[in-house]
N, CA and C atoms as a LAMMPS dump frame, in Angstrom:
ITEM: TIMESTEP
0
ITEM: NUMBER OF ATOMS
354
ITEM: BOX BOUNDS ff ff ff
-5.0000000000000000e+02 5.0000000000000000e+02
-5.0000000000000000e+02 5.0000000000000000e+02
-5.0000000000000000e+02 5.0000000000000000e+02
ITEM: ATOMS id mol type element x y z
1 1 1 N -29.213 -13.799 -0.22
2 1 2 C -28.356 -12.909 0.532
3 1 3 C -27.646 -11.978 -0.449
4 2 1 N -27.806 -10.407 -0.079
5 2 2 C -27.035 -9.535 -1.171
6 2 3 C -26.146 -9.172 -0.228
7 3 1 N -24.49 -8.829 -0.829
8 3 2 C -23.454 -8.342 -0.725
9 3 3 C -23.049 -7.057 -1.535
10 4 1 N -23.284 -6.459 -0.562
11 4 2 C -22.503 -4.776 -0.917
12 4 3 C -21.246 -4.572 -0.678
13 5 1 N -20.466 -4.145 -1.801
14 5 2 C -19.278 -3.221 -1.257
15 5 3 C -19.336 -2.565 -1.702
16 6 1 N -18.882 -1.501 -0.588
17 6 2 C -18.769 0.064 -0.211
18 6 3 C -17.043 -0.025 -0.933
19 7 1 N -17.086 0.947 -2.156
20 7 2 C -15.477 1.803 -2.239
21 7 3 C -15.426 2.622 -0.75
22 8 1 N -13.59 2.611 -1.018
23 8 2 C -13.247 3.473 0.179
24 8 3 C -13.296 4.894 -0.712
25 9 1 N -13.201 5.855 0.212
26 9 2 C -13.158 7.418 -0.122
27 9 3 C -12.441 7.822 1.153
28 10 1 N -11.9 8.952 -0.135
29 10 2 C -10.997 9.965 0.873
30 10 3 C -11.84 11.288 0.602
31 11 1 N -12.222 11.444 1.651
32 11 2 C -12.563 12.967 2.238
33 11 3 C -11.662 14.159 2.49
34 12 1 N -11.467 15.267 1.98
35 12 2 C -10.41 16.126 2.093
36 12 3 C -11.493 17.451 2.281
37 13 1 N -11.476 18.6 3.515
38 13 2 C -11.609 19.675 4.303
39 13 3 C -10.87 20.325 4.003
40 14 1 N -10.962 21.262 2.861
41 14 2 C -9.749 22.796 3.126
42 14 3 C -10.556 24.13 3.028
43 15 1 N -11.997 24.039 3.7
44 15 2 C -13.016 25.077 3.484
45 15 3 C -12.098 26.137 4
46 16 1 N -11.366 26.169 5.477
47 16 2 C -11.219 26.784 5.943
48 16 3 C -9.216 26.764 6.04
49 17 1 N -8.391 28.539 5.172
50 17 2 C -7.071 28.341 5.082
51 17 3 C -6.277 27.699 6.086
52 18 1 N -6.54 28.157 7.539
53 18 2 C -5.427 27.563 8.814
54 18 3 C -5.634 26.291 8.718
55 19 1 N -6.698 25.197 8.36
56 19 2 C -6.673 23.786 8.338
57 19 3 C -7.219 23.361 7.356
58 20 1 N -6.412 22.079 7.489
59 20 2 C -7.147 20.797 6.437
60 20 3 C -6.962 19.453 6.85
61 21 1 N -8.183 19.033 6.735
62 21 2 C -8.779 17.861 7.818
63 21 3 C -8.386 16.53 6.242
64 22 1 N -8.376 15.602 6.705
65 22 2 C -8.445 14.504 5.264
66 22 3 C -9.01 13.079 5.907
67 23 1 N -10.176 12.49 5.539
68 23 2 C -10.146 11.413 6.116
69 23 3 C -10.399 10.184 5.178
70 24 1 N -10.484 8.782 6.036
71 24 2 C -10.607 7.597 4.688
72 24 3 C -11.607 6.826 4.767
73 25 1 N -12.798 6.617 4.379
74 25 2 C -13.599 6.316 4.993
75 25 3 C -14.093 4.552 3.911
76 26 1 N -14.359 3.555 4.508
77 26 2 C -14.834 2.791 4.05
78 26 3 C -16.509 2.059 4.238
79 27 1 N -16.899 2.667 3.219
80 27 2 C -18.685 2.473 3.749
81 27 3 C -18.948 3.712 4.728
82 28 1 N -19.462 3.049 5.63
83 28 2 C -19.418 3.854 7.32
84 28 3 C -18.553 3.779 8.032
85 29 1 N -17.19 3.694 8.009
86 29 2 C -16.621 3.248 8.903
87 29 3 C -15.08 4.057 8.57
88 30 1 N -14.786 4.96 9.637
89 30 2 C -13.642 5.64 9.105
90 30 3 C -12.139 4.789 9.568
91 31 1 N -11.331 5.252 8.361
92 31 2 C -10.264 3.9 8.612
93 31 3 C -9.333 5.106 9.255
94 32 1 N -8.92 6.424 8.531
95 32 2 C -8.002 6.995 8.544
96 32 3 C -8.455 8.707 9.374
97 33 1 N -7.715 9.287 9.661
98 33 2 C -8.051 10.765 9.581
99 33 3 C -6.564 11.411 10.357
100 34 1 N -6.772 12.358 9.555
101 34 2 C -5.175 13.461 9.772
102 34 3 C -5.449 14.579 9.204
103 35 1 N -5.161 15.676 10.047
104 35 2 C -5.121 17.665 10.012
105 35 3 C -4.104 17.832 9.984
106 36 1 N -3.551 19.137 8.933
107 36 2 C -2.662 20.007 9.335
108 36 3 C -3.343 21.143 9.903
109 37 1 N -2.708 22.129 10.476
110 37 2 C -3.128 23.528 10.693
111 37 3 C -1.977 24.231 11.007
112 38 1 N -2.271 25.75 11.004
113 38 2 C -1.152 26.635 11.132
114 38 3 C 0.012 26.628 12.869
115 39 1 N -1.031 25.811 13.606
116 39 2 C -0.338 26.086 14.948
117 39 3 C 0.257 24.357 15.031
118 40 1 N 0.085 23.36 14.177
119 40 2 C 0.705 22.176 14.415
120 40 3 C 1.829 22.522 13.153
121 41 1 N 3.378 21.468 13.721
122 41 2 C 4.362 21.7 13.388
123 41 3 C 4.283 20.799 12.304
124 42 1 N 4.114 21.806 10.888
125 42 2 C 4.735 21.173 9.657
126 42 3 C 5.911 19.912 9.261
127 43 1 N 6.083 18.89 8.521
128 43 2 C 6.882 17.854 8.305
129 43 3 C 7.195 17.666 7.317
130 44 1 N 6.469 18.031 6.441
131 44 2 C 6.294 18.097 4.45
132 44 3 C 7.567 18.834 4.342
133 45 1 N 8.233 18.199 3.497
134 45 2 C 9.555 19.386 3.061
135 45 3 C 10.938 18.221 3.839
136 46 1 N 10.163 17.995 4.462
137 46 2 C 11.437 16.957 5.368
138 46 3 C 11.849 15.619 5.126
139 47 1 N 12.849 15.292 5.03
140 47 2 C 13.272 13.673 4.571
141 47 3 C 13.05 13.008 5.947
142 48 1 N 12.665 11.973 5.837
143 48 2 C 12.22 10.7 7.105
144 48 3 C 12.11 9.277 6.886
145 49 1 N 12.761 8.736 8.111
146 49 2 C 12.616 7.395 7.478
147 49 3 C 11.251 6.523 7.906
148 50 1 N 10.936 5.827 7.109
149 50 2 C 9.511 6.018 7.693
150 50 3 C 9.187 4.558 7.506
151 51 1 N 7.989 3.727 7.796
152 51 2 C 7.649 2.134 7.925
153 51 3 C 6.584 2.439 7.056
154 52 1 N 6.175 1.421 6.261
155 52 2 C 5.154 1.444 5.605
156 52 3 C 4.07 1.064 6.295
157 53 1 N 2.576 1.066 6.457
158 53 2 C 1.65 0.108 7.586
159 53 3 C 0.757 -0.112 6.995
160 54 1 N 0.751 0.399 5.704
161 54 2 C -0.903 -0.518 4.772
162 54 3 C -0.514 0.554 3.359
163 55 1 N -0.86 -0.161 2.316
164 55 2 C -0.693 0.175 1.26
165 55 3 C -2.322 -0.054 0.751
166 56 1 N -2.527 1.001 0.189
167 56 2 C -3.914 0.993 -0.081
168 56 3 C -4.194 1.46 -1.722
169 57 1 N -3.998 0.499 -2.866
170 57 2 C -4.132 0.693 -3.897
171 57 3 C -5.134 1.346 -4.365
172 58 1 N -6.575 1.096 -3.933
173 58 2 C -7.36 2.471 -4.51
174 58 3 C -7.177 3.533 -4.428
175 59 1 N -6.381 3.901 -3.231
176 59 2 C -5.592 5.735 -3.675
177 59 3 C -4.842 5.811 -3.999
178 60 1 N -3.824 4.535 -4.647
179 60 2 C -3.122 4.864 -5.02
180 60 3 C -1.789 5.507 -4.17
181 61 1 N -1.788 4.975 -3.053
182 61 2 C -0.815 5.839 -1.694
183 61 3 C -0.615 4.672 -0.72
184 62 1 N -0.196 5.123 -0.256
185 62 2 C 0.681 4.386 0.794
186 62 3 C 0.739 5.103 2.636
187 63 1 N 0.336 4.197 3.909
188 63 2 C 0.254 4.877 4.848
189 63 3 C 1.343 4.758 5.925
190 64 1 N 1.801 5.816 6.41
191 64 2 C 2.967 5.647 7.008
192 64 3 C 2.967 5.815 8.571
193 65 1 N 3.983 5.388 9.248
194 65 2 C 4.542 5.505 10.679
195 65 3 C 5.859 5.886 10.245
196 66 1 N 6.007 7.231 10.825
197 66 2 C 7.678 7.755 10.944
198 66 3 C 8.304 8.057 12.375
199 67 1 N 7.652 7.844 13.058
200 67 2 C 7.77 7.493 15
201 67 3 C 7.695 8.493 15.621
202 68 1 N 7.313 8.292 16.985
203 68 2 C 7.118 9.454 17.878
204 68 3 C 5.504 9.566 17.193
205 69 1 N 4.651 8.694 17.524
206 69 2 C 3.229 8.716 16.978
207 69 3 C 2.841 9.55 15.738
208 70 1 N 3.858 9.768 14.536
209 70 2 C 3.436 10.394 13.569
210 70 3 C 3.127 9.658 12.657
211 71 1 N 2.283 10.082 12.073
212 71 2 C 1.882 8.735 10.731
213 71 3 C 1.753 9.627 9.503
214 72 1 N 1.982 9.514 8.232
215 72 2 C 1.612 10.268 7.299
216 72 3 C 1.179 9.274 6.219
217 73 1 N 0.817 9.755 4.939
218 73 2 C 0.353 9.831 3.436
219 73 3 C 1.475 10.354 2.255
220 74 1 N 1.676 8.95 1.889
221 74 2 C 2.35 9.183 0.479
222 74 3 C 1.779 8.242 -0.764
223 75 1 N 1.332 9.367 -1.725
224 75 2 C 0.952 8.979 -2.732
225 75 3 C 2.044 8.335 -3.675
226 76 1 N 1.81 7.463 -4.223
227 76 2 C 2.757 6.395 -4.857
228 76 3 C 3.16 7.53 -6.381
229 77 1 N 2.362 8.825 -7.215
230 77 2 C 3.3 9.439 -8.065
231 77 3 C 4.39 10.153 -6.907
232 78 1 N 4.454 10.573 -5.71
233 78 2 C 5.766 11.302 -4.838
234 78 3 C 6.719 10.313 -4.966
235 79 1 N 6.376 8.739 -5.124
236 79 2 C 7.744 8.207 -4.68
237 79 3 C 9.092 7.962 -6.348
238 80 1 N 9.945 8.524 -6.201
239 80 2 C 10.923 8.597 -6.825
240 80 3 C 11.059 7.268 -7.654
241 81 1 N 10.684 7.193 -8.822
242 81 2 C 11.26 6.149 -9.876
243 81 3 C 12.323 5.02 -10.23
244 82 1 N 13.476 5.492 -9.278
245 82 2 C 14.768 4.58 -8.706
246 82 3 C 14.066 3.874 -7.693
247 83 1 N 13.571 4.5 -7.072
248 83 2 C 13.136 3.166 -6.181
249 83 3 C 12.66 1.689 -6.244
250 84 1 N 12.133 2.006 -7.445
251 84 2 C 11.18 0.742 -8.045
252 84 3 C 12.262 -0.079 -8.701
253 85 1 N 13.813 0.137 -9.011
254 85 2 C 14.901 -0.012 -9.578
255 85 3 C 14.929 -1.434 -8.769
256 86 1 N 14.88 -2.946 -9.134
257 86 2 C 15.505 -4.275 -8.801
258 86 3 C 16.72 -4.234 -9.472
259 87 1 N 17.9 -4.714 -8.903
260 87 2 C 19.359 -4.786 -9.352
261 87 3 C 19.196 -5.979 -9.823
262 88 1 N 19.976 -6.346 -11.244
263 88 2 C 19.754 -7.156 -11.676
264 88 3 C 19.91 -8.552 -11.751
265 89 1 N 20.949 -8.861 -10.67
266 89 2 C 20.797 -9.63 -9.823
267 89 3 C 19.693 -10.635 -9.272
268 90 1 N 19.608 -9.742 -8.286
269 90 2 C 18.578 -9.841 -7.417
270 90 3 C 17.057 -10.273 -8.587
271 91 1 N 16.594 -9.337 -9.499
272 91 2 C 15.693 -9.868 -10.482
273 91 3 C 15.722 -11.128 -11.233
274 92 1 N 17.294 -11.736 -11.548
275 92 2 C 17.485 -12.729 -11.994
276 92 3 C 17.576 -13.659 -10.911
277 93 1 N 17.641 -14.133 -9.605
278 93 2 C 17.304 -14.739 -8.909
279 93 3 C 15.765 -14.686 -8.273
280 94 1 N 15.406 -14 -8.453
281 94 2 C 13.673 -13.814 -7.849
282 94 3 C 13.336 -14.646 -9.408
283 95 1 N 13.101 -14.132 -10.605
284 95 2 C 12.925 -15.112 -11.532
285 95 3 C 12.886 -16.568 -11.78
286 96 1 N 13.925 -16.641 -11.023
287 96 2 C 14.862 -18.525 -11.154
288 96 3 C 13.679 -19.152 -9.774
289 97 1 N 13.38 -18.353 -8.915
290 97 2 C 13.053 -18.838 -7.585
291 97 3 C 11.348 -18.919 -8.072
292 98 1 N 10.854 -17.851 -8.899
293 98 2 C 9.623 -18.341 -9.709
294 98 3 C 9.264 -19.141 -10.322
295 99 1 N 10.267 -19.418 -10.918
296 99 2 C 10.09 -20.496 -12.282
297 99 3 C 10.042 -22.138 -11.15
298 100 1 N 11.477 -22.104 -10.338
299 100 2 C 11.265 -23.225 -9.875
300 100 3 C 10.009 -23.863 -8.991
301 101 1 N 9.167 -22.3 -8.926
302 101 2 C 8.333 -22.718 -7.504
303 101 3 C 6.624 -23.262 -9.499
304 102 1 N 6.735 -22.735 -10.315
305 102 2 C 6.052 -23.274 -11.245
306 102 3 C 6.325 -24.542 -11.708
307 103 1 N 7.336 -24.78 -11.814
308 103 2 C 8.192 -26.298 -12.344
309 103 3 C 7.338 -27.171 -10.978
310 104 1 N 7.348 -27.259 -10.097
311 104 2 C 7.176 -27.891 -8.386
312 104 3 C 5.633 -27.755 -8.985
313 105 1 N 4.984 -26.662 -8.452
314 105 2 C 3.557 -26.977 -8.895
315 105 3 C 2.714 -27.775 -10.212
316 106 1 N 3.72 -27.246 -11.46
317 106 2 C 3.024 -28.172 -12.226
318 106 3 C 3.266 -29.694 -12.458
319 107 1 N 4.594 -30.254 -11.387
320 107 2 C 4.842 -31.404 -11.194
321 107 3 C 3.868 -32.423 -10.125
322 108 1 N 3.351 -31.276 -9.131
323 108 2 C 2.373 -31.417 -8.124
324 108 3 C 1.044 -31.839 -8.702
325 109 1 N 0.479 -31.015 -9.797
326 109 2 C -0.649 -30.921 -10.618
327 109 3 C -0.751 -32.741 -11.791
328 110 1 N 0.4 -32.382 -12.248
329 110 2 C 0.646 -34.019 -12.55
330 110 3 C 0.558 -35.07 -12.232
331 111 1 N 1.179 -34.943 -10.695
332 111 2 C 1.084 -36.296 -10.319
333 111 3 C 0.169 -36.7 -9.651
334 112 1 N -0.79 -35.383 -9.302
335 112 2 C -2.37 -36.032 -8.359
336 112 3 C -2.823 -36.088 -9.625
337 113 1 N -2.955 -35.842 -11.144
338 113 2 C -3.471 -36.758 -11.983
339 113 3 C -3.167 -37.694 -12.733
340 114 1 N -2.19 -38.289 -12.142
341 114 2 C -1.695 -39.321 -12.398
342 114 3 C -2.699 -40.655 -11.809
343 115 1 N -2.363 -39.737 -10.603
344 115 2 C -3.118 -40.879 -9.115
345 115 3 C -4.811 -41.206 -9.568
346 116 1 N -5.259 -39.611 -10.298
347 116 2 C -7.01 -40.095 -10.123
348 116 3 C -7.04 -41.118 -11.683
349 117 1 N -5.896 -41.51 -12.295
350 117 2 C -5.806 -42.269 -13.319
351 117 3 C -5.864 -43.854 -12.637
352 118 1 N -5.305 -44.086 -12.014
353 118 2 C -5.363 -45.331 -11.313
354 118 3 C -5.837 -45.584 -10.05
């Protein structure tokens, strides 16, 4: 039995100035697709709060719902550098909560070979 995977691709349409078509396609199978054109109402330029709904590391972007059925595309260089900012706090407890969940597992790992000892 052979297994193919298909990379995803993004398809981008700007043959023509009034539009540009962009779509995401995986294998055969399209995941994504979104147009601007001159007679639909522009959003770019605008601050929004928006939900994230799939993060898609091969582009490198991120896909959005900002409501009222709009969804957009943000590429992860647009997003602002503070953001990625953990307070340090918060980093020093996510740390402590790592370590303890490693301490637990490799105590776990121990003691079922303890058991196949006897």
């Amino acid at each position: 039995m052979y297994i193919y995977f298909m990379p995803k691709k993004m398809l981008i349409d700007a043959a023509h100035a009034e539009e540009t078509r962009v779509v995401v396609v995986d294998g055969n199978r399209v995941e994504e697709f979104d147009f601007e054109s001159e007679t639909r109402r522009q959003l770019a330029g605008n601050i929004y709060l928006a939900k994230v709904t799939r993060v898609e590391p091969s582009l490198q972007a991120a896909f959005v719902d900002y409501g009222g059925n709009r969804h957009g595309f943000l590429a992860f260089s647009e997003i602002h550098p503070d953001y990625y900012q953990i307070p340090i706090a918060d980093r020093e407890a996510l740390m402590e909560e790592e370590r303890a969940y490693a301490e637990a597992l490799r105590e776990q790992e121990e003691n079922a070979q303890a058991e196949k000892k006897t």
